[in-house]
Structure formats: structure tokens, C-alpha cells
ZAMARGU-4260 file (C-alpha; in steps of 0.2 Angstrom, whole numbers, plus 5000, padded with zeros to 4 digits):
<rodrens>
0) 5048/5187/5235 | 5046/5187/5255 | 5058/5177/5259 | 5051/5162/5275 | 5064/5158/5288
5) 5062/5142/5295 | 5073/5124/5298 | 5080/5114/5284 | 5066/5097/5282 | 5069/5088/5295
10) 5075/5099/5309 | 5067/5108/5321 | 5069/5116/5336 | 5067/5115/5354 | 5063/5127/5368
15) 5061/5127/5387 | 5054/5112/5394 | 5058/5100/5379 | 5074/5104/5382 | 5073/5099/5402
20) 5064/5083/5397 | 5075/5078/5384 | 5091/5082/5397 | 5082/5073/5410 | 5083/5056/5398
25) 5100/5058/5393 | 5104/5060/5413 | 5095/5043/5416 | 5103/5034/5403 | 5120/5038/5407
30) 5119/5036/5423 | 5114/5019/5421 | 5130/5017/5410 | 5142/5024/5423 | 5136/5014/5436
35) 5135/4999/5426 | 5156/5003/5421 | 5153/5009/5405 | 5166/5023/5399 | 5161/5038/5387
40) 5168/5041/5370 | 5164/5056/5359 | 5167/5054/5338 | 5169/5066/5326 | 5149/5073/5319
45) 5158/5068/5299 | 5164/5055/5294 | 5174/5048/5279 | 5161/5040/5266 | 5171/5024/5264
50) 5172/5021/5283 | 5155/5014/5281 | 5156/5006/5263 | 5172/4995/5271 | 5162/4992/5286
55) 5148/4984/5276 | 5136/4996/5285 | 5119/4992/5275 | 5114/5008/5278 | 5107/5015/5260
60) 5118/5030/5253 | 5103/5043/5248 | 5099/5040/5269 | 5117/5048/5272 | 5121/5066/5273
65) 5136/5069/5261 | 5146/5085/5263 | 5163/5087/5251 | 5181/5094/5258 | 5192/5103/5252
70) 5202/5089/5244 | 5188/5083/5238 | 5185/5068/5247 | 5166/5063/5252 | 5163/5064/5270
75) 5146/5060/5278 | 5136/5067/5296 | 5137/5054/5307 | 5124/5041/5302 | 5128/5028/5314
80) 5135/5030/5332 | 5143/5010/5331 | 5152/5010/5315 | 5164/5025/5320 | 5165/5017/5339
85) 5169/5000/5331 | 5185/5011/5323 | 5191/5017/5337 | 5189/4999/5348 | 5199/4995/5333
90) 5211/5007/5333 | 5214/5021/5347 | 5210/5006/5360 | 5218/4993/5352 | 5232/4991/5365
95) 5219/4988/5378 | 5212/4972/5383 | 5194/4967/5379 | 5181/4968/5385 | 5179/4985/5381
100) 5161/4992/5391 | 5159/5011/5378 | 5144/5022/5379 | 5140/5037/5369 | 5127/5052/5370
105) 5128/5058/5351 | 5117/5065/5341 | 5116/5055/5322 | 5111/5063/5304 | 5100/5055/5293
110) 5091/5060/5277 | 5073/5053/5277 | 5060/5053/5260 | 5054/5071/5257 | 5038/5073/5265
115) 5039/5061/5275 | 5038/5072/5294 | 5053/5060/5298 | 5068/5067/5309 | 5084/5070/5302
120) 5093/5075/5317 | 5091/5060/5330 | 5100/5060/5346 | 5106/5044/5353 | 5113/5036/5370
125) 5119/5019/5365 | 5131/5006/5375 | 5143/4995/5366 | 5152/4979/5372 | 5166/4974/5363
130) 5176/4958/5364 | 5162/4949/5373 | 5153/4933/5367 | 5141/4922/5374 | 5126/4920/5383
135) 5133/4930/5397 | 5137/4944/5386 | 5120/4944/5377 | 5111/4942/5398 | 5119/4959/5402
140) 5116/4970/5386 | 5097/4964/5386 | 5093/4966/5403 | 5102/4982/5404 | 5090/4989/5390
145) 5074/4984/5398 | 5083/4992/5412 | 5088/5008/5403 | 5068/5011/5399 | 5065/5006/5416
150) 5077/5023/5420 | 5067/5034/5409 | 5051/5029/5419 | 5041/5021/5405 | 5026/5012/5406
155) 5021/4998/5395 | 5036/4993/5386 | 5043/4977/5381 | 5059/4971/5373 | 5056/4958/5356
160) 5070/4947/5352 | 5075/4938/5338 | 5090/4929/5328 | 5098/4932/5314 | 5104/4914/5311
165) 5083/4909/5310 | 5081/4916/5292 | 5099/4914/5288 | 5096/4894/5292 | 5080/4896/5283
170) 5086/4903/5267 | 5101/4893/5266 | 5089/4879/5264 | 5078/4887/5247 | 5094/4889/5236
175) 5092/4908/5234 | 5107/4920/5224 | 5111/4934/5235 | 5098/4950/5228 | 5084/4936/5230
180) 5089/4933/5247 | 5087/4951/5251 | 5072/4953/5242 | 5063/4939/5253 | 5071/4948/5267
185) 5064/4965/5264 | 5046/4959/5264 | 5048/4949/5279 | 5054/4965/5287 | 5040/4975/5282
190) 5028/4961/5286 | 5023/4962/5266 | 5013/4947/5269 | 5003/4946/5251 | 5020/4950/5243
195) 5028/4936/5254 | 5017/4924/5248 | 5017/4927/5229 | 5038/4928/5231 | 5038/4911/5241
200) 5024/4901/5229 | 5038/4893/5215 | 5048/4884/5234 | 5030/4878/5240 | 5039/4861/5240
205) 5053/4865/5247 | 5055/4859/5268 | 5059/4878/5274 | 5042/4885/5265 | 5030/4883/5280
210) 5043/4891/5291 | 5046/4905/5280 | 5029/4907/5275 | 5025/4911/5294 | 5041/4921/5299
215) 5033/4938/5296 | 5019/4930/5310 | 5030/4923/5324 | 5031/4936/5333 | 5022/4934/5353
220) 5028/4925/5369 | 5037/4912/5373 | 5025/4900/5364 | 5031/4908/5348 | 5048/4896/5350
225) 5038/4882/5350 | 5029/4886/5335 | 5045/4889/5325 | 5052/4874/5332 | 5036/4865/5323
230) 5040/4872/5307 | 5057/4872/5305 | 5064/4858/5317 | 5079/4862/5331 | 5088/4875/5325
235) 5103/4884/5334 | 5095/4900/5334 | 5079/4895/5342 | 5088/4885/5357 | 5099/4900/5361
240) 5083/4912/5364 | 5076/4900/5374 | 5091/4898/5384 | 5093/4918/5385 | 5074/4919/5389
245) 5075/4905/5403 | 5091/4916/5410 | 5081/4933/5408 | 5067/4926/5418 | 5077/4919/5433
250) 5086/4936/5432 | 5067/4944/5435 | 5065/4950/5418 | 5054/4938/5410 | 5039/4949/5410
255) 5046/4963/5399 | 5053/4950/5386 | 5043/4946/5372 | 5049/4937/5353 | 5051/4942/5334
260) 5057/4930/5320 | 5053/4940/5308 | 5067/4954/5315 | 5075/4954/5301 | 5082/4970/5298
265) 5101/4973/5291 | 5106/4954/5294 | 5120/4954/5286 | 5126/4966/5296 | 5119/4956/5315
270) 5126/4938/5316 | 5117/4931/5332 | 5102/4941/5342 | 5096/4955/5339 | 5080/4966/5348
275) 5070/4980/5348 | 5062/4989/5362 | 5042/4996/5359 | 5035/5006/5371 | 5014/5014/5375
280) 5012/5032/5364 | 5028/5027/5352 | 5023/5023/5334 | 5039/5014/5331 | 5054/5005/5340
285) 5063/5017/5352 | 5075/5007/5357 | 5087/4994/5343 | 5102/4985/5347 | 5109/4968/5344
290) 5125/4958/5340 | 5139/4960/5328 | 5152/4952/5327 | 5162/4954/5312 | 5162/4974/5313
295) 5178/4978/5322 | 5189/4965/5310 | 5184/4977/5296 | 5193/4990/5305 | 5207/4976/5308
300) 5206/4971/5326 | 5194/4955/5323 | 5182/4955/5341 | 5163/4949/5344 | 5155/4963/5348
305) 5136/4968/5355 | 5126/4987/5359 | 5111/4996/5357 | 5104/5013/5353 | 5090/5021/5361
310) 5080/5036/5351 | 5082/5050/5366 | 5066/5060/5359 | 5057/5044/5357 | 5059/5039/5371
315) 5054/5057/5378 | 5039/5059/5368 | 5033/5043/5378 | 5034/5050/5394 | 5018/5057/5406
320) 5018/5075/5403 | 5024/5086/5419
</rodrens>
């Protein structure tokens, strides 16, 4: 039998000018960083499995890489660039004061369905805040990823935001257990809107219905605040995107900011805004981040904390060819 040398699924390689492109994005993004006083840190590529089951991380286990030691212990590739920093805020830097302003350039490990043609090997430059909260805290890490795509020369891009207190509010008011509550929240993420329906039908009489109903929908401008106002009266969450919006737009960022209630993704894991960056020629989100505040008080050093990833290749595929 002839035996094929190739990559394992999910890797490839990369020659010549990939490799110069894919340098050229990092440069931009880090140099952004620096200048804006962010400082590097570098983690270990494995990880101790439990790191991740005592952060809470929602991250599914068959999407980890698992590798065994010598001991025996279960140890994981790097899934996750925050969790890890989130240890080390709480732990090497403890004796610091906060605010912390951390950037990474890693790469993370990830296995993805069979089949699928999705990476496995993704590289990352994130930033992370730690020990900031509020509105001016939230102002800097949005406006610094509309200005980190900015750096990498895109073109038609735009930043959504969204809360995670909207559907928390929302399904606090239907009386849900904990696994239907993820169940609604997994078909709003995936926009499952004929599933949504049929899961929603038995609460048709219940006030928050019509506001859940639409959730997977409210995404748009700034009239998409309105419209979720409407259907589920004030809420917290919605004032504070319009707050954040009105602060964007005087800060000269208004016309890359766009809205998404229906961001639902990982919620227990964000507790206040959260946002994804699209971008022209990029099938998916190449740029995620949001706010976390209970992360680091896992790790025994309680701070609110905010960051964001962006997908270097993503964000390289996008760019006009040289």
C-alpha cells in the first residue's frame, strides 16, 4: 500500500507570500497594541484540561485537542487565548494593580467536524483589559477593533453589537430550567427561525414572547434598539447600547457600528456586551470579543474584564491580492 504524505485534517501549509501576508497582519495588529499600551504575553501551547472545566469555558470538549502526560493527567492545545491570560492576570500578575492592558499573538487548536474544510490551527492577535468596567472601558475595546480592521486595510467591514443581559432579561421572564434555556439559546444563535417558533409556541401568552420571537431578527442600525424597546419595554441592556452607540458616534465611529440581539453566543460565559466584526470576502465573523467579568475570580483574583480576538488568516483572506 503507497503510503500519501500529506497534513493531519485541518492543517495545512503555507508558503512564500502567504507567509508575508499573514506577517504583514500580525505587524498591524500589534503595532496598534503597542502604541495603544498594550503589553505582550505568551502561554504555554497545552494546557491542563481542568483549567477550562473550573473556568466555566462553554467551549465543547470533542472541539478540544486532548493530549495525555506522563502522569496521566489530561492536557489540551490551547483552545482559547483568554482563559489561560485570565490565569495568569490572576495569578503571575496578581501583585500588580489593575487595569491590566495584555495582547497576545498565538496561534489556538481546535478540532472541528470531520469533513467539514474547517481549520484546526487558527492564529490569533487578541487584546484583553482586565480590571476595567464601565462605558469607558467598553468605548476603548470597541473602537479599538473597528480600528484594528482599520490597520489591516480592510474594506467594507462593520462591527455588530449586542448584550448579553437582553436574552438573559428575556428568559428570566418565560420561567425556563437551565437545558431549556440553552436549547432556546442555541436556536437563536443559529437563527433556527422555524425551530424557534415551534420551541416558543406553549409561552405564546407569556409578555417576553414577541420579543423573543424576533430576537433572531433584530439585528440592523440603530433603529433595531427602537424596535426592541417596542417589544420588550426599557431594559438595561438596550439603554447601555445606546449609550455606547451615541459615545461611538461622537468619537467618529458611528458608521462602522451596526446591532445584533440575537448575539447570543456562549452567554454564560459574556455578562454585558459583546460584538463580532464581518468584513467583504469573509463567510464568517473575523473578528469576536466581548465582556467577561466573572472569568478571573475563577482563577481567584475576582476582576471585570473585557478583549477580543481577531482570525489573522481571516482577516488575510479579505485583503486585495498584491
Amino acid at each position: 500500500m503507497k503510503y500519501s504524505i500529506n497534513t493531519p485534517e485541518g492543517t495545512r501549509d503555507r508558503l512564500f507570500a502567504e507567509c508575508r501576508e499573514r506577517r504583514s497582519v500580525q505587524s498591524a495588529l500589534t503595532g496598534l497594541f503597542q502604541g495603544r499600551g498594550y503589553t505582550e504575553v505568551i502561554t504555554p501551547e497545552v494546557e491542563f484540561y481542568d483549567l477550562f472545566l473550573r473556568s466555566g469555558n462553554p467551549m465543547p470538549q470533542e472541539s478540544m485537542l486532548k493530549i495525555i502526560d506522563r502522569s496521566g493527567k489530561i492536557m489540551v492545545m490551547r483552545p482559547d487565548c483568554t482563559t489561560p491570560i485570565a490565569r495568569v492576570a490572576a495569578t503571575k500578575l496578581k501583585a500588580l494593580p489593575l487595569p491590566q492592558r495584555l495582547y497576545y499573538d498565538q496561534t489556538v487548536f481546535r478540532s472541528g467536524q470531520a469533513h467539514r474544510g474547517g481549520s484546526s490551527e487558527i492564529a490569533q492577535c487578541g487584546v484583553e483589559l482586565i480590571g476595567a468596567a464601565g462605558l469607558k472601558a467598553d468605548l476603548e475595546m470597541v473602537a479599538m477593533a473597528v480600528d484594528a480592521l482599520r490597520a489591516c486595510a480592510l474594506k467594507g467591514f462593520h462591527i455588530e453589537l449586542g448584550h448579553a443581559g437582553f436574552f438573559r432579561n428575556l428568559a428570566g421572564r418565560m420561567d425556563l430550567d437551565e437545558e431549556k434555556t440553552e436549547e432556546m439559546r442555541a436556536l437563536i444563535e443559529g437563527k433556527n427561525f422555524a425551530a424557534l417558533n415551534d420551541f416558543l409556541e406553549p409561552f405564546r401568552d407569556c409578555p417576553a414572547w414577541a420579543a423573543m420571537q424576533r430576537i433572531s431578527r433584530l439585528f440592523g442600525g440603530a433603529e433595531v434598539l427602537d424596535e426592541a424597546e417596542a417589544l420588550a419595554g426599557k431594559t438595561e441592556a438596550v439603554d447601555y447600547l445606546r449609550t455606547l452607540y451615541e459615545a461611538l458616534e461622537a468619537a467618529g465611529y458611528g458608521q462602522y457600528i451596526r446591532f445584533d440581539l440575537g448575539l447570543v453566543h456562549q452567554i454564560d460565559y459574556y455578562t454585558g456586551v459583546v460584538f463580532r466584526g464581518y468584513a467583504e470576502g469573509a463567510g464568517d465573523a473575523v473578528l469576536s470579543g466581548g465582556r467577561y467579568d466573572g472569568l478571573t475570580a475563577a482563577f481567584g483574583r475576582p476582576a471585570q474584564a473585557t478583549g477580543f480576538a481577531v482570525d489573522v488568516d481571516a482577516v488575510t483572506a479579505c485583503q486585495p491580492q498584491q
